[in-house]
C-alpha positions as CSV (number, residue, x, y, z in Angstrom):
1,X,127.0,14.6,67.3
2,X,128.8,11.6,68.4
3,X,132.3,10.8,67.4
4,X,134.0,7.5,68.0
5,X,137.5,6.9,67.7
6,X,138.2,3.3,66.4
7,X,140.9,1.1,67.5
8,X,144.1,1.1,65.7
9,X,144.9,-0.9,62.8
10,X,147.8,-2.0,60.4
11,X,145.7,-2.3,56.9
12,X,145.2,1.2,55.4
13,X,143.9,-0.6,52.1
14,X,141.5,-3.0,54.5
15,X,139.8,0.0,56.2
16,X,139.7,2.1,52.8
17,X,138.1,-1.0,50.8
18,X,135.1,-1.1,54.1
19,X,134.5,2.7,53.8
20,X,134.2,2.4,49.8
21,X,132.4,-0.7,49.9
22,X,128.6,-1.6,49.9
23,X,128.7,-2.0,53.7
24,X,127.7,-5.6,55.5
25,X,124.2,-4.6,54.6
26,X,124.7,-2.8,51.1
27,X,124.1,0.1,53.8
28,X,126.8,2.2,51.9
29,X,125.3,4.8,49.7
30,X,127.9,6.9,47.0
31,X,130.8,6.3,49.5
32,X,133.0,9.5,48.1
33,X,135.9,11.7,49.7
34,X,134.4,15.0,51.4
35,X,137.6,16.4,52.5
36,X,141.4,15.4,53.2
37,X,145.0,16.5,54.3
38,X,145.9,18.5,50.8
39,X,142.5,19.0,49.4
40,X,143.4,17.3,46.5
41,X,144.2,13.8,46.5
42,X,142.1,11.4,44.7
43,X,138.4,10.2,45.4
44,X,138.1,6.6,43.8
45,X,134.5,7.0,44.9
46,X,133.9,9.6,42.5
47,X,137.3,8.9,39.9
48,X,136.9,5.7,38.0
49,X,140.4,6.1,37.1
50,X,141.7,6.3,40.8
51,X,142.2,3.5,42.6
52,X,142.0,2.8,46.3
53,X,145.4,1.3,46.3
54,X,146.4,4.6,44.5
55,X,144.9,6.3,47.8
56,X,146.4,3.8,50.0
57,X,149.8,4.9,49.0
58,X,149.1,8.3,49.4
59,X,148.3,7.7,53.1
60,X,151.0,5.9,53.4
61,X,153.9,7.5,52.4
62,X,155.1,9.2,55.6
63,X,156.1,5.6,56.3
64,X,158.6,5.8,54.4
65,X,160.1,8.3,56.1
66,X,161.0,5.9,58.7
67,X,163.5,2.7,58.6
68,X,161.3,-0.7,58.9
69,X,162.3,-1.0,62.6
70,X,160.8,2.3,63.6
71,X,157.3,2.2,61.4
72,X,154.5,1.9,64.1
73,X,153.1,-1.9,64.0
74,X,149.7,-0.3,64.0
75,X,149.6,2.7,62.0
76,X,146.0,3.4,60.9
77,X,143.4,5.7,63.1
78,X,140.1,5.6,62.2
79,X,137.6,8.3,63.8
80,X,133.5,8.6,62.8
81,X,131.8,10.9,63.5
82,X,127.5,10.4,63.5
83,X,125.1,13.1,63.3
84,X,122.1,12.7,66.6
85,X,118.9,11.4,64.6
86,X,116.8,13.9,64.0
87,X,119.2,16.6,63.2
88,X,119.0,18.0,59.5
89,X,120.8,16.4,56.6
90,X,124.8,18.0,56.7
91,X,126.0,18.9,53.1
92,X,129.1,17.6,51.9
93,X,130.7,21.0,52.6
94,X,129.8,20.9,56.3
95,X,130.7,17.3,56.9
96,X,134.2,18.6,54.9
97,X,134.5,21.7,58.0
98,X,133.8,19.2,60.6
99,X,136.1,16.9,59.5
100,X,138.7,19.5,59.0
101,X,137.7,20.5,63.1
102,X,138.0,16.8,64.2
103,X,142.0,16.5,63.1
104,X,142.7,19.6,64.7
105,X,141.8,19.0,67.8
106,X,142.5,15.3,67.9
107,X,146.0,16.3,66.7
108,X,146.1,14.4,64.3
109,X,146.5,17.8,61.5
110,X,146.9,20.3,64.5
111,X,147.8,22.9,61.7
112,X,151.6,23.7,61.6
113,X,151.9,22.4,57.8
114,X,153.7,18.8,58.8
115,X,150.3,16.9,60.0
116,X,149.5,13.3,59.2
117,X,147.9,13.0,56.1
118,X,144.4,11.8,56.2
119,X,140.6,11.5,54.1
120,X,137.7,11.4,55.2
121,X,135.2,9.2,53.5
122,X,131.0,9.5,54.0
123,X,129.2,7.0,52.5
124,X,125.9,7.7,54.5
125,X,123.7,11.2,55.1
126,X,124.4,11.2,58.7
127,X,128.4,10.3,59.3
128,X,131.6,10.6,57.9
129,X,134.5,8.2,58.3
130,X,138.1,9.8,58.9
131,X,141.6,7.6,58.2
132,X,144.8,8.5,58.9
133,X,148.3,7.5,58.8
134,X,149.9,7.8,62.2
135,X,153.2,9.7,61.3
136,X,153.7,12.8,60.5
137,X,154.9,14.9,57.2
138,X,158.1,15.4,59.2
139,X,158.4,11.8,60.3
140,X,157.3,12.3,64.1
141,X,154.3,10.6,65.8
142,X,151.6,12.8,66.3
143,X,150.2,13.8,69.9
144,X,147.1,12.5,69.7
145,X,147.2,11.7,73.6
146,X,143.2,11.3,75.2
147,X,142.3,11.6,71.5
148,X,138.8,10.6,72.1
149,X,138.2,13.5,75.1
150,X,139.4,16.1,72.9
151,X,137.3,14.5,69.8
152,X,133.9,14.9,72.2
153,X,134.4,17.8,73.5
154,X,134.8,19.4,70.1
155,X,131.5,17.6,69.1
156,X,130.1,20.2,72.0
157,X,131.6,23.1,70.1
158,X,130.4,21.7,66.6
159,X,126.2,21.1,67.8
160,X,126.6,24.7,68.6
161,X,128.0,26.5,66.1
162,X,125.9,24.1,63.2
163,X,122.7,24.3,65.7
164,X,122.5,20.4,66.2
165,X,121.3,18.4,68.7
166,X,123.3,18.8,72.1
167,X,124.6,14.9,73.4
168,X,124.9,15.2,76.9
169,X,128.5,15.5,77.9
170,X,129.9,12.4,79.7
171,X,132.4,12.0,82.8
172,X,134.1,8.5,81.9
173,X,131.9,6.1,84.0
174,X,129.4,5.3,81.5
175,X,130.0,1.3,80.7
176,X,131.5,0.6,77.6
177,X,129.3,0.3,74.2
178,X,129.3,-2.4,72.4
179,X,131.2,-2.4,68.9
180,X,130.0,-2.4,65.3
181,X,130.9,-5.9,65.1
182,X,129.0,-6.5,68.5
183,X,125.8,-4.9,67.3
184,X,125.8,-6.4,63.6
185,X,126.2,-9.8,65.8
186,X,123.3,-9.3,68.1
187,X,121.2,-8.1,64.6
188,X,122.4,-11.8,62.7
189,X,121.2,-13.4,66.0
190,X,118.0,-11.8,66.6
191,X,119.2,-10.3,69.4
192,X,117.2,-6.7,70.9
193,X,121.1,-5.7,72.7
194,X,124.2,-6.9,72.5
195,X,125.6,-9.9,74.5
196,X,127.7,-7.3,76.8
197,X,124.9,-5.5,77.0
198,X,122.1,-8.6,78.1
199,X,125.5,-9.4,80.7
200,X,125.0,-6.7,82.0
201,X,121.7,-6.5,83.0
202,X,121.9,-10.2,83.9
203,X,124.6,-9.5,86.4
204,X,122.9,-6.3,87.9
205,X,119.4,-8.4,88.1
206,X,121.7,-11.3,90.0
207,X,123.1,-8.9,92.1
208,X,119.6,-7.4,93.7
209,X,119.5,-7.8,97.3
210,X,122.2,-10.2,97.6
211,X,124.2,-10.9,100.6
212,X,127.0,-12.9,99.9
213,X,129.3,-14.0,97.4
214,X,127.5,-17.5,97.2
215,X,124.3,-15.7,97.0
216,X,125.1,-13.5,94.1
217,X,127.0,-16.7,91.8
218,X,124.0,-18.8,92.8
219,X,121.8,-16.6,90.9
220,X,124.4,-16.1,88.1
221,X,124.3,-19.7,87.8
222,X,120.3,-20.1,88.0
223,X,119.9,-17.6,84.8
224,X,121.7,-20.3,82.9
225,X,124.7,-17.8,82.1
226,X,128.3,-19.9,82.0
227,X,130.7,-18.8,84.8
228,X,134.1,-18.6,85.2
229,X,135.8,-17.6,88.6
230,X,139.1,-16.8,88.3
231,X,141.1,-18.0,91.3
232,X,144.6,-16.8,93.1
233,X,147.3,-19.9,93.6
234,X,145.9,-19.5,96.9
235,X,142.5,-20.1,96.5
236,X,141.0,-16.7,97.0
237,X,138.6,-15.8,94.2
238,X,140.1,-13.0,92.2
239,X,137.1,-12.3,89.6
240,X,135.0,-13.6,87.4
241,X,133.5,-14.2,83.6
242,X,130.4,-14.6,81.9
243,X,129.1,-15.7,78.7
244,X,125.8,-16.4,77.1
245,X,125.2,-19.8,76.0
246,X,124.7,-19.4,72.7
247,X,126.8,-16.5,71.8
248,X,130.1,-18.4,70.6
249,X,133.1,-16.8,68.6
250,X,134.0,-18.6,64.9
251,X,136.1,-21.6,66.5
252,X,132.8,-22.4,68.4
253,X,133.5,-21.5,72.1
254,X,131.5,-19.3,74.0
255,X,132.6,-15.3,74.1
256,X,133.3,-14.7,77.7
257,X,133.2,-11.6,79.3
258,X,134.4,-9.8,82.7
259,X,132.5,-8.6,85.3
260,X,134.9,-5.1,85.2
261,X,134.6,-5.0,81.5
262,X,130.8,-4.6,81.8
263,X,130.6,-2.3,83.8
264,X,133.4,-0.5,86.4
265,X,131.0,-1.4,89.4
266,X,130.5,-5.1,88.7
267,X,133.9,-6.0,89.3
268,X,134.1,-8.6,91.9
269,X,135.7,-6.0,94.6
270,X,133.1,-3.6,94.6
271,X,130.7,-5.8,94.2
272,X,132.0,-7.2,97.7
273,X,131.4,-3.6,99.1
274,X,127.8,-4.3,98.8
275,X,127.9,-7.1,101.0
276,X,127.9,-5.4,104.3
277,X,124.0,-6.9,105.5
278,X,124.1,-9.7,107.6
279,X,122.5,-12.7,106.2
280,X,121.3,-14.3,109.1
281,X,118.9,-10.9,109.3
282,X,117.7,-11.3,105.5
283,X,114.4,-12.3,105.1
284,X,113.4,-15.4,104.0
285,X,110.6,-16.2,102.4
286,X,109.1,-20.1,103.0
287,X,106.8,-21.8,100.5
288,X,103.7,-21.2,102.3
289,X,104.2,-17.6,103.3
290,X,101.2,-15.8,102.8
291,X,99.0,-18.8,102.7
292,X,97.9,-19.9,106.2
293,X,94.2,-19.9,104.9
294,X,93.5,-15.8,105.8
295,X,92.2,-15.3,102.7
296,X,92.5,-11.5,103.5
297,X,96.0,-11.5,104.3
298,X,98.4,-9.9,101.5
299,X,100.2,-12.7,99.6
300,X,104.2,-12.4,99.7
301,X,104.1,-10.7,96.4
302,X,102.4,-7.6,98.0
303,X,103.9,-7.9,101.2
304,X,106.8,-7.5,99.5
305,X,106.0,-4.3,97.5
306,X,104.8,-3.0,100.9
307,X,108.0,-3.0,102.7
308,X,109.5,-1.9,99.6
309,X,107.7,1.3,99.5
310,X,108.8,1.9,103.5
311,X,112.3,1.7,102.7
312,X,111.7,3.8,100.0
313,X,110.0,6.3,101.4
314,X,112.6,6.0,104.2
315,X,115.2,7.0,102.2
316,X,113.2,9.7,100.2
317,X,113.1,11.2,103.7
318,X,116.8,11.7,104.3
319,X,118.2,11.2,100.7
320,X,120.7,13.8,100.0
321,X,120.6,14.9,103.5
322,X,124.0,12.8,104.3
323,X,127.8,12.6,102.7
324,X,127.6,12.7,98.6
325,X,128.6,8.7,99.5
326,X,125.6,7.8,101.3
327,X,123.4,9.7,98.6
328,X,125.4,7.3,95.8
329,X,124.5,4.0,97.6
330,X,120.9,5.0,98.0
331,X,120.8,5.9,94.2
332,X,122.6,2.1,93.6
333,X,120.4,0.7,95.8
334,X,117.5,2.1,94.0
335,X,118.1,0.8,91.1
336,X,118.7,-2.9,92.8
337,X,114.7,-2.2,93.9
338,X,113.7,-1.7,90.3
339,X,115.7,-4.3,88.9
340,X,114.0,-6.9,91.4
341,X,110.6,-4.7,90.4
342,X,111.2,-5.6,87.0
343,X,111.7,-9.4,87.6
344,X,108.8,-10.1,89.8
345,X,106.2,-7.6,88.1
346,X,103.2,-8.3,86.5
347,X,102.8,-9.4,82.6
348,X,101.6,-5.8,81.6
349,X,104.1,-3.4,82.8
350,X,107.0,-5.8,82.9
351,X,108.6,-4.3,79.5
352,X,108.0,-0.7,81.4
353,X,110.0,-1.6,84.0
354,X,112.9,-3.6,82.3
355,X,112.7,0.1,80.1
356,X,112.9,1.9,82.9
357,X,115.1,-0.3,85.3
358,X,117.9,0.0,82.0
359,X,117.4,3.6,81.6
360,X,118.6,4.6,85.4
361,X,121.4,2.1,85.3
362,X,123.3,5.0,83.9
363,X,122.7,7.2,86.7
364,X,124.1,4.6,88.7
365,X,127.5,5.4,87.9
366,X,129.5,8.2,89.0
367,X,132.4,9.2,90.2
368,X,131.3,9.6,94.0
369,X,131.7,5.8,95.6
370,X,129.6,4.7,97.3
371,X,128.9,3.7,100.9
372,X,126.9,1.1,101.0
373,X,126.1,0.7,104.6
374,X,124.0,3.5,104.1
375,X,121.5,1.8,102.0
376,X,120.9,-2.1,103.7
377,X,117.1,-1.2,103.9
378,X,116.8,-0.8,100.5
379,X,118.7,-3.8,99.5
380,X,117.2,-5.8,101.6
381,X,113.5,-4.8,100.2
382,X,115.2,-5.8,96.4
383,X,115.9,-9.0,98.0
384,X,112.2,-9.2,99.4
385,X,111.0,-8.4,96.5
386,X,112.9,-11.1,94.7
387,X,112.0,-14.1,97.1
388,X,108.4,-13.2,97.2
389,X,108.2,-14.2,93.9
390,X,106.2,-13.0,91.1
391,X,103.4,-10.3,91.7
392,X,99.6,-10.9,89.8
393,X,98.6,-7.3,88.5
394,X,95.4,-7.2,89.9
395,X,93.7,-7.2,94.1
396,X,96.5,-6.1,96.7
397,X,99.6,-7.1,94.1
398,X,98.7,-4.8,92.0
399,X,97.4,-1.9,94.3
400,X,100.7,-1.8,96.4
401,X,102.8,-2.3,93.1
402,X,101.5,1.3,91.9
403,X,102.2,2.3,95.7
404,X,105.5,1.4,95.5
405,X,106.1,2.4,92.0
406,X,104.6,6.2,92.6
407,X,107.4,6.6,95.5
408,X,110.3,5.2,93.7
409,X,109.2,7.7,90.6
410,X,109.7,10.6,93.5
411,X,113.0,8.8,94.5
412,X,114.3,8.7,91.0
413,X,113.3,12.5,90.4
414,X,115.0,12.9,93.5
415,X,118.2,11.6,92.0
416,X,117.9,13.1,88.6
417,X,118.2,16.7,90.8
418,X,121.3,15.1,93.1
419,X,123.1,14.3,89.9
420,X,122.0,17.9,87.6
421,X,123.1,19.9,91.1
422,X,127.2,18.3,90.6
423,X,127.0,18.5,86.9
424,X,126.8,15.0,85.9
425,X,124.6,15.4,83.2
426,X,124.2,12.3,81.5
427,X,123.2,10.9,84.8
428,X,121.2,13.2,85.7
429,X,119.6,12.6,82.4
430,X,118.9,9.0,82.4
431,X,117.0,9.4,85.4
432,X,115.0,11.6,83.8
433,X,114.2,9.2,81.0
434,X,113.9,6.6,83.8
435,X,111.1,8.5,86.1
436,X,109.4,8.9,82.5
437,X,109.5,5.2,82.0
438,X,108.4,4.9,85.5
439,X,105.5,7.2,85.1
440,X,103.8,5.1,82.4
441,X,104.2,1.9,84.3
442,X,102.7,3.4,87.1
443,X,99.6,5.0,85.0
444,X,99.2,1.5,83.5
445,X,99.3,-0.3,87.2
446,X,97.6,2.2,89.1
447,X,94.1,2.5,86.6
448,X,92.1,-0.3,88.0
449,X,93.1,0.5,92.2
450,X,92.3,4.3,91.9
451,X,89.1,3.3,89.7
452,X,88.0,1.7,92.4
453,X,88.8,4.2,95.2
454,X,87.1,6.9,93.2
455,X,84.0,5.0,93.0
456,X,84.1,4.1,96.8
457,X,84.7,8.0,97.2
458,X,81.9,8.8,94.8
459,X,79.3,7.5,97.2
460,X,80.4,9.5,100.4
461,X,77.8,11.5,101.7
462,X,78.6,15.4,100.4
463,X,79.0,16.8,104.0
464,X,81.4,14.3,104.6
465,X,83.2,15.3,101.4
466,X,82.4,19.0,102.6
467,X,85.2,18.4,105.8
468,X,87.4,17.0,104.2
469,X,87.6,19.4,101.2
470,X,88.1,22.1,104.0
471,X,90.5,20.0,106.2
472,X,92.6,19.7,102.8
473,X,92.3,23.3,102.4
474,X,94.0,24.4,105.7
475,X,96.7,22.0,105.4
476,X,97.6,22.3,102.0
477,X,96.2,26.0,101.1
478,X,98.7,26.5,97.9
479,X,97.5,22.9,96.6
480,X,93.7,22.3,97.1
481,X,92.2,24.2,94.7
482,X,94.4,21.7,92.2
483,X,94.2,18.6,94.0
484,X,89.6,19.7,94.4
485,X,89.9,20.2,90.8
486,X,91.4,16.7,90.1
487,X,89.6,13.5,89.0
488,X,90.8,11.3,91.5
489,X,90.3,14.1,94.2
490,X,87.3,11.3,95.2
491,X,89.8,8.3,95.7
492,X,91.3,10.7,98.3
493,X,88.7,11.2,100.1
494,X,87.9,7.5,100.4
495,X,91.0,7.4,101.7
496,X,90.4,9.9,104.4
497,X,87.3,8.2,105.2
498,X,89.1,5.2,105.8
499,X,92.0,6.4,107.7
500,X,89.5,7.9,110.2
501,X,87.7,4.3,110.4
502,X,91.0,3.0,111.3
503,X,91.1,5.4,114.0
504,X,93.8,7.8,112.8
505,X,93.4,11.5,112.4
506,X,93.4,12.4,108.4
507,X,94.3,15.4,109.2
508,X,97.3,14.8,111.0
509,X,98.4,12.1,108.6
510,X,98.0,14.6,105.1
511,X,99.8,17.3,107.0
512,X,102.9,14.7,107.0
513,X,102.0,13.1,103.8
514,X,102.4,16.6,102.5
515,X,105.6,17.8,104.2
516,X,108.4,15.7,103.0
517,X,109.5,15.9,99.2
518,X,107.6,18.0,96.9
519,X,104.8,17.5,94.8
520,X,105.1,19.4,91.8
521,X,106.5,16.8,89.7
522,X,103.3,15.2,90.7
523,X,100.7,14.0,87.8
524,X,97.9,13.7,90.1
525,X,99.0,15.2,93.8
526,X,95.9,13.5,95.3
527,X,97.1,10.2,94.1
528,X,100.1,10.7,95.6
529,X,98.3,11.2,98.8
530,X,96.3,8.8,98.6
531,X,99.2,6.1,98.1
532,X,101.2,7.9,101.1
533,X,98.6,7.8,103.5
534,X,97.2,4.2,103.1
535,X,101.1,3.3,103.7
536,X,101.3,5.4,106.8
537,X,98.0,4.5,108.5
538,X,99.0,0.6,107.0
539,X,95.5,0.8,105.1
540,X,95.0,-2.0,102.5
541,X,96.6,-0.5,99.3
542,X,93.7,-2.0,97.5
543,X,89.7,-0.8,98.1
544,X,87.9,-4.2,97.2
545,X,90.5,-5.4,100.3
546,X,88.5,-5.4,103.3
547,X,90.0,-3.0,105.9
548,X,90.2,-4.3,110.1
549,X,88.8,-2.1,112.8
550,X,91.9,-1.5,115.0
551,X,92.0,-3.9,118.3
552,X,89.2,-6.3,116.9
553,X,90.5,-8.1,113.8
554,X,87.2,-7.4,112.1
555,X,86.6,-5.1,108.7
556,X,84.3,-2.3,109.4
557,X,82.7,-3.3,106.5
558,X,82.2,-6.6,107.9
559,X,79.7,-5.2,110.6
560,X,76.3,-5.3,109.6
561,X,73.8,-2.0,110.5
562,X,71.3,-2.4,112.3
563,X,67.9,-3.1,111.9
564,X,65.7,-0.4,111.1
565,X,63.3,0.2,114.2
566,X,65.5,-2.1,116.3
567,X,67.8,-0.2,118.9
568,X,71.5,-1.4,118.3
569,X,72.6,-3.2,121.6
570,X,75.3,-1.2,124.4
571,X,78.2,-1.7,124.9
């Protein structure tokens, strides 16, 4: 159940004539009074003979109490309150209680027989609308003081007591949603989120990686977003604006917005704090990187998504392991990898990504600040990632894109426990709904790589297999039987085969994949191993990519066996 309380207003008649009205999309169905301050004023909803002026001046009178001097300027409070989809259908009785609940503990009828007087209107199955006048029977204002707190966390009370759905309780840092006259905006244009909302994500996306000030309004500037700094007498940038180009208010100019009114953490001081990576030590990417005529080495794109995964992985290691303020710049800096993830990814998981980017931008934001020093690695991959430019899903791009993508799902499950451990629930939440995003982007980008290694695993000799079946069960006794029992259990042990090749123990190398972070939120624990241990023996993420025999630049599958009944030469 999610109340809202509206901003105040001065036209009682205005708001009453919108709540009894067809609605901007003849939305409102038999708008009629469900409960109010007496129990028996009028309903012109259900009264042909009552008018809503009649009920106006009902509201109203307490005004009168006061001289025109002293009559608050903006008199009207307007609270809704909306049922979570999928909860049952609330009778008019029950909406009545709630209602009844709502101006209690808002204070706006806290019960001591001198309230303001007030109606509440529902005109829909799912919500009711509540208006007030803002004085009291005895003339007073009424302490409705952090209204909107005590509103919500009655809403808690209410889903259990009715048996609704429970919202997730909030701490304040969420950014602000857009209004009703946002959203009906964005629906006229054709919009999928409001214009604060595409900001948003525009800034974040601009923000990836960068290094400096320049940096970050270069790429504001590139998206084709309008800009405004906002400069001191003296010179010194004090903030900024932005606007989408074709969202304009009625006299025609655009509708700008600021960077601390999208979100608390893209104001232009703290996004400064980021800035703590030297530039002259950022990577830069030239135009032929990736193309000297090696058709075997990675392009940039998977280069990239290599080094992406290493930082990742690095700070999986030692994520919550520091101060709760290095923990919070990792999880910011996480979410500037999937942000560049979702810019530079492949056609068919693209939308997964932007879903799943959006969905952890809540987790973002908490109250513990964050110390950003403690994160440059990660920063500095989203900035890779963004300069390598845009990844094909298929060969190496695609291979090391599920690579990366199956560690950052273990980072982001990572941060959903951080987050449920201090009680911040909605965060903790949306990274849940962001590793579930993440999961089907991965099984969508990981299908055609593991296809292959399971093939390539399928036509090891059995005795082979044998070893490394009982290798996996010493090291991971607890696990094998699962991890035997698996389908892709035959893209690991291609794997194993090839560590070996490369001259690395597989033994040595699953006992470390297996130690750090767990595995039970694991869909397939051998593909997980599989993706950690071609990054740690810096095997090519992708089977069909020929692999080099350490110390002679040459692919073991480039060497050609000899000739039967011809002895193979010394060496």
């Amino acid at each position: 159940m999610i109340p809202k309380i509206h901003k105040q207003g001065s036209n009682t008649y205005g708001l009453l004539n919108y709540l009894y009205g067809k609605g901007t999309k003849e939305e409102h169905v038999d708008p009629h009074l469900v409960a109010a301050y007496d129990g028996l004023s009028p309903d012109p909803g259900r009264d042909a003979n009552v008018s809503l002026t009649a009920l106006q001046q009902i509201l109203d009178q307490p005004l009168h109490l006061l001289d025109d001097d002293q009559r608050p300027s903006r008199h009207v409070w307007h609270c809704s309150v909306r049922a979570a989809p999928g909860d049952r259908v609330l009778s008019d009785a029950d909406w009545a209680d709630i209602a009844r609940r709502m101006v209690a503990a808002t204070g706006i009828d806290p019960g001591d027989g001198a309230g303001c007087r007030w109606a509440a209107i529902r005109h829909a199955d799912d919500h009711i609308h509540m208006i007030a006048t803002l004085v009291r029977e005895d003339g007073r204002r009424p302490d409705h003081h952090r209204s909107g707190r005590r509103a919500q966390d009655e809403a808690r009370r209410i889903e259990a007591d009715y048996d609704l759905h429970r919202v997730t309780p909030g701490d304040g840092t969420a950014p602000k949603r857009p209004t009703s006259a946002e959203q009906h905006k964005a629906g006229r244009q054709g919009r999928e989120r409001a214009a604060r909302e595409e900001l948003r994500t525009a800034v974040r996306q601009a923000l990836a990686g960068a290094t400096s000030e320049d940096e970050f309004f270069a790429r504001l500037h590139a998206t084709g977003l309008l800009v405004r700094q906002r400069a001191a007498p003296s010179g010194d940038l004090l903030g900024y604006n932005v606007a989408l180009p074709d969202d304009r208010n009625q006299a025609g100019e655009p509708v700008y917005y600021a960077g601390s009114t999208l979100a608390a953490d893209l104001s232009l001081p703290r996004i400064r704090e980021r800035f703590t990576t030297n530039p002259a030590k950022a990577h830069q990417y030239t135009a032929n990187h990736g193309t000297d005529g090696n058709r075997h080495k990675p392009s940039a794109a998977a280069t990239a998504r290599r080094s992406a995964t290493h930082a990742t992985w690095a700070a999986l290691r030692i994520f919550d392991q520091d101060r709760d303020g290095a923990t919070a710049a990792r999880i910011t800096a996480t979410g500037e990898i999937l942000d560049a993830l979702a810019m530079t990814s492949a056609s068919d998981t693209r939308q997964q990504l932007r879903d799943a980017a959006w969905a952890f931008e809540r987790a973002r934001l908490s109250h513990t600040r964050a110390e950003h020093r403690h994160a440059q690695a990660l920063r500095l991959a989203a900035r890779e990632l963004l300069y390598s430019g845009p990844a094909r899903g298929r060969g190496e791009d695609g291979a090391t894109a599920a690579m990366l993508i199956d560690t950052l799902f273990f980072l982001i499950v990572a941060t959903a426990r951080w987050h449920a451990q201090r009680q911040h629930a909605q965060q903790a939440e949306a990274a849940r709904q962001a590793a579930a995003l993440l999961r089907t982007a991965y099984t969508a980008t990981a299908e055609v790589p593991i296809a292959r290694l399971r093939e390539r695993g399928r036509q090891i000799i059995q005795p082979v297999n044998d070893r490394y079946a009982a290798q996996l069960g010493v090291i991971l006794p607890d696990l094998a039987d699962t991890v035997l029992a698996e389908s892709s259990w035959p893209a690991l042990v291609a794997t194993m085969s090839q560590v070996q090749q490369a001259g690395r123990d597989p033994r040595t190398l699953l006992a470390e994949a297996a130690k750090y972070r767990e595995l039970d939120s694991a869909s397939s624990i051998s593909e997980v191993l599989v993706w950690r241990l071609r990054r740690m023996a810096d095997l090519p993420a992708d089977a069909s990519t020929p692999n080099r025999q350490p110390g002679t630049g040459q692919s073991p599958t480039a060497a050609r066996p000899a000739q039967p009944g011809k002895p193979r030469p010394r060496r």
